[in-house]
RODOKE-922389 format. One line per field, with one value per residue (C-alpha): x, y, z; residue number from 1. Coordinates in steps of 0.1 Angstrom, whole numbers, always signed. Layout:
N
px (X / ...)
py (Y / ...)
pz (Z / ...)
nr (NUM / ...)
REM end
This chain:
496
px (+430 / +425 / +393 / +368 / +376 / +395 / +427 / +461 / +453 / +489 / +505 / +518 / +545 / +566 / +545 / +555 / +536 / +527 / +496 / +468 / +434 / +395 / +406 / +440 / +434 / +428 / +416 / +440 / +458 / +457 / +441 / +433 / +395 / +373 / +352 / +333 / +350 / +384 / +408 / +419 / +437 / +413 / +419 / +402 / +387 / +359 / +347 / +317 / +294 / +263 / +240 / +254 / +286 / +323 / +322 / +348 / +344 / +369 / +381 / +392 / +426 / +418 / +383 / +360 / +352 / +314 / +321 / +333 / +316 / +309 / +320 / +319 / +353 / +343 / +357 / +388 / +420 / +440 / +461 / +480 / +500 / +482 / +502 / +498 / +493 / +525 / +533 / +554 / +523 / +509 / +542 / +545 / +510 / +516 / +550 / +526 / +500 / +530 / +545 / +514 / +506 / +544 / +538 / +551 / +526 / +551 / +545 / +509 / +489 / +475 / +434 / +434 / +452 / +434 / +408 / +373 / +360 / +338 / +305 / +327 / +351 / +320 / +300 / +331 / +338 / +300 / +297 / +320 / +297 / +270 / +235 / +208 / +191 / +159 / +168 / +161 / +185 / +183 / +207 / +241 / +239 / +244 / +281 / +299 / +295 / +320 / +314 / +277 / +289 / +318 / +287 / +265 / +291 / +307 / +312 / +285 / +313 / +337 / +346 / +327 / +355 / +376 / +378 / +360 / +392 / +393 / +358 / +352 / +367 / +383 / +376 / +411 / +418 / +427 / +405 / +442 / +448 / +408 / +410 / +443 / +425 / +393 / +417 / +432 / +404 / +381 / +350 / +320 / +287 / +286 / +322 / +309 / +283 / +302 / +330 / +302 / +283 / +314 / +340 / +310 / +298 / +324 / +323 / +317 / +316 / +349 / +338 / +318 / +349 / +354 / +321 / +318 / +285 / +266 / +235 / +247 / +216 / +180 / +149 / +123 / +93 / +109 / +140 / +172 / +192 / +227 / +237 / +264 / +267 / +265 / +223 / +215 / +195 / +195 / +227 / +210 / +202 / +238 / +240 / +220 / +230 / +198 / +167 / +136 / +115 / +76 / +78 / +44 / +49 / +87 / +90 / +118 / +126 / +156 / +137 / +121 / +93 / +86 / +82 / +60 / +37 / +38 / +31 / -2 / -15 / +0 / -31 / -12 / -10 / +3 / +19 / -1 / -3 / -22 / -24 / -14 / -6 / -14 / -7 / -6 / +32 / +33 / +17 / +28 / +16 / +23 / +31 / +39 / +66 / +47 / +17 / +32 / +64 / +72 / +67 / +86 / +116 / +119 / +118 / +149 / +170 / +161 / +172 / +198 / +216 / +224 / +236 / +267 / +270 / +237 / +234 / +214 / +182 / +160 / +126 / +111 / +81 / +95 / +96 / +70 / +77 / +71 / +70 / +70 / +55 / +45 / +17 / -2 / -24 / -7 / -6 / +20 / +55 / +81 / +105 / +120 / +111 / +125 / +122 / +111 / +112 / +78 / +94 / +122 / +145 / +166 / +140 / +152 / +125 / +143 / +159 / +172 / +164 / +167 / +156 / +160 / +188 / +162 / +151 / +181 / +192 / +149 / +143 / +126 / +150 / +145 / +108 / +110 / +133 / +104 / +81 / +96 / +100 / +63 / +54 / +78 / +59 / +24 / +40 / +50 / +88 / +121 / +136 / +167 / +177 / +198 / +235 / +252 / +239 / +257 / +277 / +246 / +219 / +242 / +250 / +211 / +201 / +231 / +215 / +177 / +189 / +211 / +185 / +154 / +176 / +187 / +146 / +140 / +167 / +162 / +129 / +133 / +160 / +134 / +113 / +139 / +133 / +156 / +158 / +177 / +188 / +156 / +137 / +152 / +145 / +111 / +101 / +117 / +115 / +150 / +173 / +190 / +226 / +214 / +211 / +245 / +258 / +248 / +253 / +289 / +295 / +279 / +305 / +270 / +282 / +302 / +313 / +315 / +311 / +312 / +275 / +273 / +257 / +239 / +248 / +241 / +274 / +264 / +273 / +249 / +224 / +228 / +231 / +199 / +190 / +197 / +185 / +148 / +148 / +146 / +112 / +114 / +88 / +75 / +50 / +19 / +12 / -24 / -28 / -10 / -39 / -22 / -22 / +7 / -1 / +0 / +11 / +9 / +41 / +35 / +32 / +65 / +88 / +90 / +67 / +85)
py (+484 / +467 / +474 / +450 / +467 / +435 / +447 / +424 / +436 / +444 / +456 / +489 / +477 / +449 / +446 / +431 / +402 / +389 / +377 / +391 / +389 / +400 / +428 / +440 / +437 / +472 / +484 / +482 / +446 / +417 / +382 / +347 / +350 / +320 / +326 / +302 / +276 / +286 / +308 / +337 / +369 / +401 / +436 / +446 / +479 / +485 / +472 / +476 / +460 / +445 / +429 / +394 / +406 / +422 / +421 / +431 / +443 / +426 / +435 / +397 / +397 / +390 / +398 / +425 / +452 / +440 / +410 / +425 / +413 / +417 / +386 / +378 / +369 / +332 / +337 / +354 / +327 / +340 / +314 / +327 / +356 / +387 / +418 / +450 / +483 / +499 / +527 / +539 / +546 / +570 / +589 / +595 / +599 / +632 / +643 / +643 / +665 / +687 / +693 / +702 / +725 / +746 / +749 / +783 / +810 / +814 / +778 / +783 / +792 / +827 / +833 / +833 / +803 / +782 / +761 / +765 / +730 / +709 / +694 / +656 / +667 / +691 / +657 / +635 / +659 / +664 / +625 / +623 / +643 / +625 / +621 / +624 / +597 / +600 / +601 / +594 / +588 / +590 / +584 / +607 / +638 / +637 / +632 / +656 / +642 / +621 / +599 / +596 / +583 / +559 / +543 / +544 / +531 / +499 / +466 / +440 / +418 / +448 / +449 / +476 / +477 / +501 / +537 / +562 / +565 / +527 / +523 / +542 / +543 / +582 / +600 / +601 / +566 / +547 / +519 / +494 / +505 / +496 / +463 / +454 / +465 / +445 / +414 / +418 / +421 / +389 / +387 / +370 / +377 / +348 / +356 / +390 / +381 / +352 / +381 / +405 / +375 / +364 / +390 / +415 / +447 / +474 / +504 / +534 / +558 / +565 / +579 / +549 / +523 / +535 / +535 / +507 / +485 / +494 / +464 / +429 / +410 / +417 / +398 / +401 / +381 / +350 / +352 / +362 / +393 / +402 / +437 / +446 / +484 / +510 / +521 / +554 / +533 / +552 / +547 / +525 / +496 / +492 / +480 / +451 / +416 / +412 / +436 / +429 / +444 / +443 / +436 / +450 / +479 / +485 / +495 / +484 / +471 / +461 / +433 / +402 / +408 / +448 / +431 / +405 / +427 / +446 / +419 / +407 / +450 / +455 / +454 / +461 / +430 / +455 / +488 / +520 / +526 / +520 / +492 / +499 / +465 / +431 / +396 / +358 / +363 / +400 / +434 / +468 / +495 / +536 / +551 / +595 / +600 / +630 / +609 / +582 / +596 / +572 / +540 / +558 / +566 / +532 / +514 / +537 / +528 / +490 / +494 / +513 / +486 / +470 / +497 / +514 / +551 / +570 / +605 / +608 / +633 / +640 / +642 / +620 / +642 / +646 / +610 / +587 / +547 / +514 / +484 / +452 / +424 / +389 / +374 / +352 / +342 / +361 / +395 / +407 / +408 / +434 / +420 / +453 / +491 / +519 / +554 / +585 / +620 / +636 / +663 / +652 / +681 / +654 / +632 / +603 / +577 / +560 / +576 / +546 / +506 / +480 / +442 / +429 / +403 / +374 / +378 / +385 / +363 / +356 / +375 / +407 / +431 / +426 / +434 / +465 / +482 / +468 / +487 / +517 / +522 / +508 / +539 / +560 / +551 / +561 / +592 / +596 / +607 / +591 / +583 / +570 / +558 / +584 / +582 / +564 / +533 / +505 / +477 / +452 / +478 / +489 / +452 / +443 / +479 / +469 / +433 / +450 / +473 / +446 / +424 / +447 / +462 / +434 / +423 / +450 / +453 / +413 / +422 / +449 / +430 / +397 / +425 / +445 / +478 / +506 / +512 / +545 / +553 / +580 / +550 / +525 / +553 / +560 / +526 / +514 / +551 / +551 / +583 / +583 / +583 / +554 / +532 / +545 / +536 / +497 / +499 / +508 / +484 / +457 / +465 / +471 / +505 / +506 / +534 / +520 / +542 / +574 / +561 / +552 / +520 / +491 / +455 / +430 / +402 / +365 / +357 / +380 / +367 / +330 / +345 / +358 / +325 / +306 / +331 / +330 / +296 / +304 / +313 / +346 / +365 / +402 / +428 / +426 / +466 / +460 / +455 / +485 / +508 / +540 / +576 / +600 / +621 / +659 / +676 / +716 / +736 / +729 / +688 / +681 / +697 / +695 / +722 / +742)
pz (+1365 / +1331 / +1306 / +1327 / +1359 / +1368 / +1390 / +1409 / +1441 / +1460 / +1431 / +1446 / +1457 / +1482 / +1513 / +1551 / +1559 / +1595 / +1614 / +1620 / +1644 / +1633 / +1661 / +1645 / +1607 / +1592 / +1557 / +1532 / +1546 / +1520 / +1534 / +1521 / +1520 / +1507 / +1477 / +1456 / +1481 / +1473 / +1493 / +1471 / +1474 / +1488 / +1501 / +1528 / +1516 / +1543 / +1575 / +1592 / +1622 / +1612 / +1635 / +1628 / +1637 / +1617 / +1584 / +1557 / +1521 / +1493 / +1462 / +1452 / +1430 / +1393 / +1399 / +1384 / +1407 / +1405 / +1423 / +1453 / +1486 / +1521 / +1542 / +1579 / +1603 / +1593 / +1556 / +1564 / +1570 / +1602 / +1603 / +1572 / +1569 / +1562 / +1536 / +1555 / +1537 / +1525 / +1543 / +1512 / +1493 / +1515 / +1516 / +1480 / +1476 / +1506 / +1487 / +1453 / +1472 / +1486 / +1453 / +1432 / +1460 / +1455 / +1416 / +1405 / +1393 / +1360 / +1357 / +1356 / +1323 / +1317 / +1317 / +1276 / +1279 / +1299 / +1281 / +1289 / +1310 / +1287 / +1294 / +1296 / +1324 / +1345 / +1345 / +1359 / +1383 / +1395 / +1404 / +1432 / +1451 / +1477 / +1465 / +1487 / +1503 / +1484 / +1448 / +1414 / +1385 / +1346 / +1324 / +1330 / +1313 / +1279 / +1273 / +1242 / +1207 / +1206 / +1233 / +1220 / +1185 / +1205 / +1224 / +1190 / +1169 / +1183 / +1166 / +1170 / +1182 / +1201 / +1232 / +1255 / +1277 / +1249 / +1250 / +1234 / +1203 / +1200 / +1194 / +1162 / +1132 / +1128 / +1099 / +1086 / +1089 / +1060 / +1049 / +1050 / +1085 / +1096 / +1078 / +1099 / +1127 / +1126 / +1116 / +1153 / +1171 / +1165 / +1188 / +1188 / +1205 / +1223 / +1240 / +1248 / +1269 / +1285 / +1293 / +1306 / +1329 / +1345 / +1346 / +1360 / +1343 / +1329 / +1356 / +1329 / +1357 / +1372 / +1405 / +1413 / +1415 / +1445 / +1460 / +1486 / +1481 / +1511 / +1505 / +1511 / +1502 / +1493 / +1495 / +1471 / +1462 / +1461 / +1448 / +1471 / +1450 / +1458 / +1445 / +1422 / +1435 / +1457 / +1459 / +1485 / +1512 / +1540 / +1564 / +1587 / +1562 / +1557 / +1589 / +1578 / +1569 / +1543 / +1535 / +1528 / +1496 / +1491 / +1454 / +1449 / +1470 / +1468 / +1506 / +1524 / +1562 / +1581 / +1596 / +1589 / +1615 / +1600 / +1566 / +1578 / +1594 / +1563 / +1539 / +1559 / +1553 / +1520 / +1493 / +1459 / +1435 / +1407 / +1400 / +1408 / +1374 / +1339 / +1324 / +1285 / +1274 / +1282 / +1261 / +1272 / +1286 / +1301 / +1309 / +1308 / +1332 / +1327 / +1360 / +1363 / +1385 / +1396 / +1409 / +1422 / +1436 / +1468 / +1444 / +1418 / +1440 / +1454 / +1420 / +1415 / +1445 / +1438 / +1403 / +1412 / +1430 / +1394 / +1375 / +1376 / +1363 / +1368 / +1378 / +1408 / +1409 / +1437 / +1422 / +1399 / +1388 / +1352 / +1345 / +1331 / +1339 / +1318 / +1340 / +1326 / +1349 / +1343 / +1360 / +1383 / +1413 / +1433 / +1412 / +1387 / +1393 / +1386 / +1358 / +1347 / +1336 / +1313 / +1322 / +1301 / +1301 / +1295 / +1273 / +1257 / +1239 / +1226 / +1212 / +1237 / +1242 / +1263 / +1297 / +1315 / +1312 / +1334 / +1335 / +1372 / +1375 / +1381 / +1344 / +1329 / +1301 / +1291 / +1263 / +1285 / +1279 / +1240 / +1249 / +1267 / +1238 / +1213 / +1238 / +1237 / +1199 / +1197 / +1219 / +1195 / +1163 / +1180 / +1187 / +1150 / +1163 / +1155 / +1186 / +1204 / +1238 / +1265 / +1259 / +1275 / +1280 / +1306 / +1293 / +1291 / +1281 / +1248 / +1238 / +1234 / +1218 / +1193 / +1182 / +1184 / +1159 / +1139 / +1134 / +1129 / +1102 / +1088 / +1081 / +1067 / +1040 / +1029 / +1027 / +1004 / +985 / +976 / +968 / +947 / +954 / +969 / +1006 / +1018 / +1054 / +1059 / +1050 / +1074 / +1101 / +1094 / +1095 / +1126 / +1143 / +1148 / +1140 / +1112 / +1131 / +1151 / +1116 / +1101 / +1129 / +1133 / +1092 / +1098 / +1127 / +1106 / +1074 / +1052 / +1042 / +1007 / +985 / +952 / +917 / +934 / +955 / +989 / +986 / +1014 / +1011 / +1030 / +1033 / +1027 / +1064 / +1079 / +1063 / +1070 / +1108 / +1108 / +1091 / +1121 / +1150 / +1129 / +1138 / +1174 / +1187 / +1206 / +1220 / +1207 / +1217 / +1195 / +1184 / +1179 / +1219 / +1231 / +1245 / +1249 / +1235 / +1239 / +1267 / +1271 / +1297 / +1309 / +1320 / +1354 / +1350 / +1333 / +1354 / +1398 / +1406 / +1426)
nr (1 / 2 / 3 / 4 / 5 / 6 / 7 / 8 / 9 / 10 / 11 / 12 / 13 / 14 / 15 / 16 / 17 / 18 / 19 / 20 / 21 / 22 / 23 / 24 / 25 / 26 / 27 / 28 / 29 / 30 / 31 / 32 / 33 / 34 / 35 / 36 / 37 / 38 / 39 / 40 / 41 / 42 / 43 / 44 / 45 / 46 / 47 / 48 / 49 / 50 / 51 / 52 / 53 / 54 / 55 / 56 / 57 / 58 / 59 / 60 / 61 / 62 / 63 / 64 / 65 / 66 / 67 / 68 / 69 / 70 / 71 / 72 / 73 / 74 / 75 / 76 / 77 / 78 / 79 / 80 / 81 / 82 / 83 / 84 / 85 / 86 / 87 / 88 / 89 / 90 / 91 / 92 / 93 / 94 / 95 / 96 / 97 / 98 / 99 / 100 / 101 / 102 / 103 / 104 / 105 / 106 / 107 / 108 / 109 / 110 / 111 / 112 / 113 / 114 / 115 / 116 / 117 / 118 / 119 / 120 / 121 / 122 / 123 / 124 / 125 / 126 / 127 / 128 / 129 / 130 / 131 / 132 / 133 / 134 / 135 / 136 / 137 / 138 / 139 / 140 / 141 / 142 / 143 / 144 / 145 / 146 / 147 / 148 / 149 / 150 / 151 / 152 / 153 / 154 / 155 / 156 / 157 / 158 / 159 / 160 / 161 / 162 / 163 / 164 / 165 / 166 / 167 / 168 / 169 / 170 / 171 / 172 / 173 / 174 / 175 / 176 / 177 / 178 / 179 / 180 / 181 / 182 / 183 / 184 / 185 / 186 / 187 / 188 / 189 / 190 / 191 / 192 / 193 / 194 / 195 / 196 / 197 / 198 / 199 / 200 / 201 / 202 / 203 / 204 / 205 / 206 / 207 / 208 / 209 / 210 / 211 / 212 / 213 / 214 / 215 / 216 / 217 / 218 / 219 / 220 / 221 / 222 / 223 / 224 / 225 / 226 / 227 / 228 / 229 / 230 / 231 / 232 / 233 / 234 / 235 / 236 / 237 / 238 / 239 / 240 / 241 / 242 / 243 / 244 / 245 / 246 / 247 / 248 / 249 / 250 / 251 / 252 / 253 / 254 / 255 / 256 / 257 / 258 / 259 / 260 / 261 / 262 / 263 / 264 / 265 / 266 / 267 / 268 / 269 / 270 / 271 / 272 / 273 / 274 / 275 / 276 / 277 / 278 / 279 / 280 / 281 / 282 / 283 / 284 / 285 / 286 / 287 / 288 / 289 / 290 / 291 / 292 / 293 / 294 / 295 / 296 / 297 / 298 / 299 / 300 / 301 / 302 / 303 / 304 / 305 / 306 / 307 / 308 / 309 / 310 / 311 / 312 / 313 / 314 / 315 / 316 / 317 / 318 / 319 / 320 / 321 / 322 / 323 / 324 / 325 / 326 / 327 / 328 / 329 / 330 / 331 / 332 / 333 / 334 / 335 / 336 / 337 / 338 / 339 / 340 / 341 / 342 / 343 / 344 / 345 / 346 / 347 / 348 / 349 / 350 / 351 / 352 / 353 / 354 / 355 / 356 / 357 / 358 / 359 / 360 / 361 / 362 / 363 / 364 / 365 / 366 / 367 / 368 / 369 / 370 / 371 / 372 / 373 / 374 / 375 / 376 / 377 / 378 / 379 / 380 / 381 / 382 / 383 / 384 / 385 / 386 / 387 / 388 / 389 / 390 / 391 / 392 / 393 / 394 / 395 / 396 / 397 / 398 / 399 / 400 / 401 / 402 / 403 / 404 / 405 / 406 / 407 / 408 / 409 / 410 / 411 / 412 / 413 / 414 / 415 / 416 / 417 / 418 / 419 / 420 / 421 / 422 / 423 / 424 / 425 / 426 / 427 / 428 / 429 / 430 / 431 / 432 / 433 / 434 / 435 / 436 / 437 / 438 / 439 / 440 / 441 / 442 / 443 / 444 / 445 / 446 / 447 / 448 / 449 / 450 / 451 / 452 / 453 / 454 / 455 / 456 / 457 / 458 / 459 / 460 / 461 / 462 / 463 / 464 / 465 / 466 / 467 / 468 / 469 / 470 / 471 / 472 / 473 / 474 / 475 / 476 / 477 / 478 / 479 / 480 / 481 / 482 / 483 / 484 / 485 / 486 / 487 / 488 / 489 / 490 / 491 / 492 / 493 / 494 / 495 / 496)
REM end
């Protein structure tokens, strides 16, 4: 599998070929399956019985594991050859199994020799296992030091795909050797996103490739959604061609006549929370997990269905929620949310983010990080978003920072006075390693006459030149009606 989770699917080997019927086919067999009005290469990696009938779930050759799909018999082309599964890779895959099982005990290391298990490979192995049906997720558990900086530090214009050594400059590396490196790899922004939109979102988490997406299609409000992963519905919805979500409420049904029925009781025209914020464009509403638990747990399975490497919790009682909504005649509408610890040991004002596919690509999700550190600086705390953060979520904290960093140096600069990284900090309530690091990926760092130094290049400032010149939308302070709240013992944790 290559960096974007795009894979050849039959590349294990020669494979037989023959026919095949919706009856005979089996997981595993390769078909000619119509996507996008194309036939195109698919393993069959699931099948299950909806009420509409068979349907199989491919992984499309070439294509990013985020684009995989359930499709009915209808899509499938019998009157091709179908590639069955090679048998050959289940043999070797039961000699492998045999021989690790025969090692020698001289073979095996001694007690002082074994290395203790970090926090990086106990949180791998922890998310193969099963969450339960009802759950909440945060952001994965905060990954070694390393892997924080990695996330913190890429290039504006890097590729998120690229592992945790590839992503930072090491200590010991010679400024010739990064030079030669950032001449290889050219990016631009634009490219990156283009990658990220079609290609489909870099899996972080490498338990969840091969999770099968158990939702086919969602209706909610008015928009029809189609899932990118695997969301802990109960079992019964997978067997579902489309469900249907109250997006005032959040509850779910199998069935078109449940929801209806629903729809004509259901009174909410807003989150069950309080309103903080309000403009001409959107509101923001404060909801405690602990108060409002069912509407909290099922803003989490919806949200869940679009990102890719959360660690699932049962209870949401710990958690405060910041729902952004737009609105109109018919109430306010759910547009995306970030989620908060109430006591945060970390400082993290930020526990995971999310702006619903419908409103991706708007402006919102700028918003809701503005939000966030707007919240931070009534607080009076320098803050910073969980680590890690998914592929889309890390691209637009890396061009909030960028930008809000680069006003404020030019702004110093007309005004010629001195500017230090505390300073940047303080008056953006970011931390301090959260600036150095967008400094460093935006080459503003200089060691020159034995001081570090901050410039700003010529190009970056006829950039942000250009993106002034487009109108974007930002959250006003002066409206935010909110004061940090304060919670007993008892309040921030589950209450058991």
């Amino acid at each position: 599998m290559g960096p974007n989770g795009e894979a050849e699917v039959g590349s294990d080997g020669p494979r037989q070929k023959g026919r095949a019927t919706p009856d005979t086919i089996t997981i595993g067999c390769i078909a000619q399956v119509t996507k996008d009005g194309q036939p195109r290469r698919a393993e069959i990696l699931s099948i299950k019985e909806t009420k509409s009938g068979r349907q199989f779930y491919c992984n499309f050759d070439n294509f990013n594991k985020r684009l995989d799909e359930w499709v009915p018999v209808s899509r499938i082309d019998f009157d091709q050859d179908v590639e069955w599964p090679n048998p050959d890779k289940d043999k070797q895959k039961d000699a492998k199994s045999k021989k690790s099982t025969t090692v020698s005990k001289k073979s095996q290391p001694s007690k002082k020799a074994q290395k203790k298990v970090g926090k990086r490979e106990q949180s791998v192995a922890s998310e193969g296992q099963t969450p339960h049906p009802w759950t909440e997720f945060v952001e994965s558990q905060n990954k070694v030091d390393g892997e924080d900086k990695a996330n913190a530090s890429l290039e504006v214009g890097g590729t998120p795909g690229l592992g945790p050594d590839e992503m930072e400059l090491d200590e010991d590396e010679t400024p010739a050797s990064a030079a030669k490196k950032e001449h290889t790899q050219s990016f631009s922004r634009e490219q990156e996103i283009e990658k990220l939109r079609t290609s489909g979102s870099m899996t972080q988490n490498p338990a969840e490739i091969s999770r099968i997406r158990n939702i086919s299609k969602v209706e909610f409000g008015r928009y029809v959604l189609f899932p990118w992963y695997f969301s802990p519905y109960p079992e019964v919805f997978s067997q579902e061609d489309c469900i249907y979500i109250c997006e005032f409420c959040l509850s779910y049904y199998g069935d078109l006549k449940s929801f209806t029925r629903h729809r004509m009781k259901c009174t909410l025209q807003h989150p069950p929370g309080n309103e903080i914020y309000r403009d001409d464009f959107v509101s923001f509403y404060e909801i405690d997990g602990r108060r409002q638990r069912t509407w909290c747990r099922n803003l989490c399975l919806l949200s869940k269905m679009f990102l890719d490497h959360k660690t699932l919790y049962y209870d949401v009682d710990p958690f405060l929620f910041y729902v952004m909504t737009t609105r109109d005649d018919r109430g306010s509408h759910l547009i995306g949310y970030f989620s908060k610890e109430k006591e945060s040991a970390d400082g993290y004002n930020v526990a995971c983010i999310l702006t619903l596919p419908q409103y991706q690509r708007k402006g919102y999700g700028r918003l809701l990080i503005q939000f966030s550190y707007e919240l931070s600086k009534i607080e009076g705390k320098l803050s910073s978003p969980e680590k890690p953060l998914s592929d889309l979520g890390l691209l637009s904290y890396r061009q909030y920072w960028s930008e809000l960093i680069l006003d404020l140096l030019l702004g110093y600069s007309e005004r010629e006075e001195k500017c230090t990284i505390e300073t940047i900090a303080t008056r953006l309530a970011m931390t301090t390693q959260d600036v150095e690091h967008t400094l460093q990926a935006l080459k503003m760092q200089v060691y020159h006459k034995g001081e570090h130094k901050i410039v700003i290049p010529e190009k970056l400032m006829h950039q942000r030149e250009k993106s002034r010149a487009k109108q974007k939308r930002v959250i006003d302070p002066d409206r935010i009606q909110w004061k940090p709240p304060v919670f007993t013992a008892a309040s921030r944790t589950w209450g058991w």
